[in-house]
N, C-alpha and C positions, 0 to 999 in steps of 0.2 A: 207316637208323639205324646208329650209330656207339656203342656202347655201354662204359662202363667198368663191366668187374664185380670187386670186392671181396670179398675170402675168395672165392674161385674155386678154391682147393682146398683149400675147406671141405666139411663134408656139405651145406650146403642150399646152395651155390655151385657145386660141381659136379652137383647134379642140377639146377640153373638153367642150368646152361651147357649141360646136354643137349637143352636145351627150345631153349632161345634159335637156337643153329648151327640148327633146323629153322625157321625164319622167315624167308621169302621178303624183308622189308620191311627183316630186318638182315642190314646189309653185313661190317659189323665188330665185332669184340669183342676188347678189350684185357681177359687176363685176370690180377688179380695176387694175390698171397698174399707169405707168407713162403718159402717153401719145397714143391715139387714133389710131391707125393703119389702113387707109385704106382696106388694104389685110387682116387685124386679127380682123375684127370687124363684130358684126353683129347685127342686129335688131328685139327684141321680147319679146311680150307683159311679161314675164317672167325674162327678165332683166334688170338689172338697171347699167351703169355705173357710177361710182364713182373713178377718177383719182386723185392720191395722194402719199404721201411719204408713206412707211412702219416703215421708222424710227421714223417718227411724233409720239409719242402717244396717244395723245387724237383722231390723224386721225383714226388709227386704233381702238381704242375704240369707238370709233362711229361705223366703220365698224361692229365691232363683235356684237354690241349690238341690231344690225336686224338678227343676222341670228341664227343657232344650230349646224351649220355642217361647216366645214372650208376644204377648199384645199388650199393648198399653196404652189402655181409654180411660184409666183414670185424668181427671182435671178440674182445674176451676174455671168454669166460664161464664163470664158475666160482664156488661159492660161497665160495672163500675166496681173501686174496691180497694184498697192501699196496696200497691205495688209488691209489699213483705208477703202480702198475702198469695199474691198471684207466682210469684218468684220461687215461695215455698212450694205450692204444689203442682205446678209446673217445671219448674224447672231444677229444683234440688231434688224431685224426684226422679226426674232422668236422671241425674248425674247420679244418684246412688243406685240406680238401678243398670246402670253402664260401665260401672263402677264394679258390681257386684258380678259381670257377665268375664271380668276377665280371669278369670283360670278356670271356666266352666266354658264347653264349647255347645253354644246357642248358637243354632243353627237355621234361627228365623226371630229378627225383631221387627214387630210391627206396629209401625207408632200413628196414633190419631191425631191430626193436627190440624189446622182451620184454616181456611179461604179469608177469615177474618183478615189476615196479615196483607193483603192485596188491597183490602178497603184504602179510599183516600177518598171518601166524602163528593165523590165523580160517577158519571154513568160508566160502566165499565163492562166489554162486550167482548165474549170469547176469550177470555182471559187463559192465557199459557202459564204450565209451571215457567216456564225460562224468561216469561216478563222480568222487567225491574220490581222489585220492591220497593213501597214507598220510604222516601229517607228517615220520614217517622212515622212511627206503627200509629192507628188509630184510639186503641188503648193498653194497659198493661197487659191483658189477656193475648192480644195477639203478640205484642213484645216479645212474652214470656215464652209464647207457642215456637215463635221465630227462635231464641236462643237454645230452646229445646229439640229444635232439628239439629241445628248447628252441634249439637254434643254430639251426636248420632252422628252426625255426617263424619265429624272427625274421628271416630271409632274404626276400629278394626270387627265388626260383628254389620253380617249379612243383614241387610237393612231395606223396609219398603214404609214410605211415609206416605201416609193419602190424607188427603185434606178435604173432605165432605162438604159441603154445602147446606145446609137449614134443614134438617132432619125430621119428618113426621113419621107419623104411624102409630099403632099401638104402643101402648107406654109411654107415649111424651107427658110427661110432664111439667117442660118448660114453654116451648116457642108456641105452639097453640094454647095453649092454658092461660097464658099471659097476657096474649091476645081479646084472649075470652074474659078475663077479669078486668082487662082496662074498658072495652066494652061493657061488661055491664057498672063498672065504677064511670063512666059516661067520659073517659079519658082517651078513646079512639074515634079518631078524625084522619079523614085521609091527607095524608100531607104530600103535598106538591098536586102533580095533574093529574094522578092515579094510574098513570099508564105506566108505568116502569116494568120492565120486564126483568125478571129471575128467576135465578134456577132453583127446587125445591128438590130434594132429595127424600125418595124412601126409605126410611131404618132399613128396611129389610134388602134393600140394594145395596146400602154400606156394608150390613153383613155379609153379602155375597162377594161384596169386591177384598173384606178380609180374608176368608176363607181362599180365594183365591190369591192374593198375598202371601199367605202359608204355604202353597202348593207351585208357587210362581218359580219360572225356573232361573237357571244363575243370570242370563241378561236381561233378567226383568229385576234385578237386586240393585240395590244403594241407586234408586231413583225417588222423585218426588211425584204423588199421582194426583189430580184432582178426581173427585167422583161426584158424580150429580145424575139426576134421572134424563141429563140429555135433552130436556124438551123445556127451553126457556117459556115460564108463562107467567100472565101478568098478574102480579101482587094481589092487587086489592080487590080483580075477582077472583081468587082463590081464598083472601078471606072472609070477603062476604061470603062466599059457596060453604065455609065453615059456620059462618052465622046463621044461615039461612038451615041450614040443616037441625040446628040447635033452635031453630022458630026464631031467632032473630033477624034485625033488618038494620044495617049501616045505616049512616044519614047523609046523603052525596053531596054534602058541603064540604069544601076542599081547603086548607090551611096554605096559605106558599108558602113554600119549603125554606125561600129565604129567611123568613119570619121567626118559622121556625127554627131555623138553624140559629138565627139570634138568640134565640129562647133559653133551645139547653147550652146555648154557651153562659149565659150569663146565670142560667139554673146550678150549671156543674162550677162557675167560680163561687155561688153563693154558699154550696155543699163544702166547698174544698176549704172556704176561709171560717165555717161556724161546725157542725156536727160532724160532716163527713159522710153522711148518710146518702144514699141513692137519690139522685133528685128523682123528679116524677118524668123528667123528660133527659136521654144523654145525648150527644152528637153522633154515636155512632149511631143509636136507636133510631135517631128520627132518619139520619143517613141512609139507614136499611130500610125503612117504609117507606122513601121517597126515587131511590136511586135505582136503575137500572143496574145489574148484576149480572153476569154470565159466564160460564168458564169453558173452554174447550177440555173436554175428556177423551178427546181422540188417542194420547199417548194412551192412557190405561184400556181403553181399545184394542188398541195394538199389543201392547206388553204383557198386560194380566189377562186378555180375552176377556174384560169386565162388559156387560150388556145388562143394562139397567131391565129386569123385567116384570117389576112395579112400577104402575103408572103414579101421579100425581094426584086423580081422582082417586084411583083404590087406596091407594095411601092415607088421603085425607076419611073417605070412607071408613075406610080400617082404623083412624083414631078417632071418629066419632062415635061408632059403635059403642068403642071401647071406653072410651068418658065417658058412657051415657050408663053406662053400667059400674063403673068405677069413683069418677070423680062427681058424679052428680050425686051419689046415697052420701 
């Protein structure tokens, strides 16, 4: 196997690239991003970095033209942001990278895409790939993710798209960090009644459900998989149980979420009509700290033989360690 992997030093790209060098059956792996990470990089005689645009296409053509097998975890995700932006590296990077797969035969594309696209601002329980979609996305990131299946799905190239769920563990450096600065910048409050249940996923389980993605056989191809640790738990003690390891302590004063949801509405018209900048609070943001979440992963059960076998606590363990030794010096 001759693999391209995208966002390669990203967080769930380099805990994929850690999996992947340990496979007897791949040879190669061209690994690319924007920019070199420290913390997400790593060394072996099995990789090769290659730093470049997605949007480029002759870059990407050149990428695909070493490899058979593609991942692509490159993205922009974020909940706020101008549309050109999200568009670009979502979704003209598929099309140039699907683009670039046809007179070369790739024999495994495997695309990371988000559970975002299912949000609609509602408690939302055991959620199936085959639900509806909402009629409008929550923001451009999930838009973008949504029209970036859609290329894939219309393609002629053997295809597994999984959609993860809130990814922890070593290496994050977004959804708990973020957490942890609003906190100590005194900007986290529980919103709504704090009971909401979701599902949290361990990096190190998405890597397992890729890996097996690669190896998945022909009627496990051209479907859409959710993955998540399987064990719905409730939000806000799983982020206190992060605070509390780090010596801090939440403060059980509760915001209603109606309130809030007023908030960043009228925070994200103030953003949209003067700078543009990120408000302090979005609707999807406050959405996801306040909303129940959950997804049925029984299909990739069945199909991929996926079995979540990182818990939630070791997960969270496993990035506190790892912050505490990284992002706290």
């Amino acid at each position: 196997m001759k693999i391209l992997l995208t966002g390669a030093t990203g967080f769930l790209g380099f805990r994929t690239l850690e999996k992947l060098v340990e496979l007897p059956q791949v040879s190669k792996i061209i690994a690319t991003g924007r920019v070199l990470k420290k913390l997400h990089t790593i060394s072996h005689p099995k990789v090769k970095y290659i730093l470049g645009d997605l949007t480029d296409q002759l870059f990407v053509q050149q990428l695909v033209n070493q490899v058979n097998y593609i991942i692509h975890a490159a993205a922009l995700s974020s909940p706020w942001g101008e549309y050109k932006d999200f568009e670009a590296a979502n979704l003209t990077s598929q099309i140039n990278l699907v683009q670039a797969c046809k007179n070369i035969e790739i024999k495994k594309y495997v695309f990371i895409s988000t559970p975002s696209l299912y949000f609609d601002s509602t408690d939302r329980f055991n959620i199936k790939e085959s639900d509806p979609l909402p009629s409008k996305f929550i923001n451009a990131y999930a838009e973008t993710k949504r029209l970036a299946e859609i290329e894939l799905e219309k393609s002629s190239i053997p295809y597994i798209i999984l959609r993860p769920r809130a990814l922890t563990g070593r290496g994050d450096t977004v959804i708990m960090p973020r957490l942890i600065r609003a906190f100590n910048e005194g900007k986290l409050k529980i919103i709504g009644n704090g009971e909401n249940i979701v599902d949290l996923t361990s990096v190190a389980n998405v890597a397992d459900a890729i890996i097996l993605s690669i190896d998945a056989p022909e009627n496990a191809c051209n479907e859409i998989y959710n993955i998540s640790n399987g064990e719905p738990v409730n939000l806000w003690e799983k982020i206190n149980m992060v605070l509390q390891l780090l010596n801090k302590n939440i403060s059980d004063k509760k915001a209603p979420y109606f309130i809030v949801n007023i908030l960043a509405h009228l925070l994200e018209f103030k953003a949209k009509i003067s700078n543009g900048n990120e408000p302090a609070l979005t609707v999807y943001s406050a959405g996801t700290l306040a909303k129940s979440f959950t997804m049925d992963i029984s299909k990739a059960n069945l199909l991929l033989d996926y079995k979540p076998k990182v818990s939630t606590d070791e997960a969270i363990h496993e990035f506190i360690k790892w912050y505490k030794e990284n992002e706290e010096n």
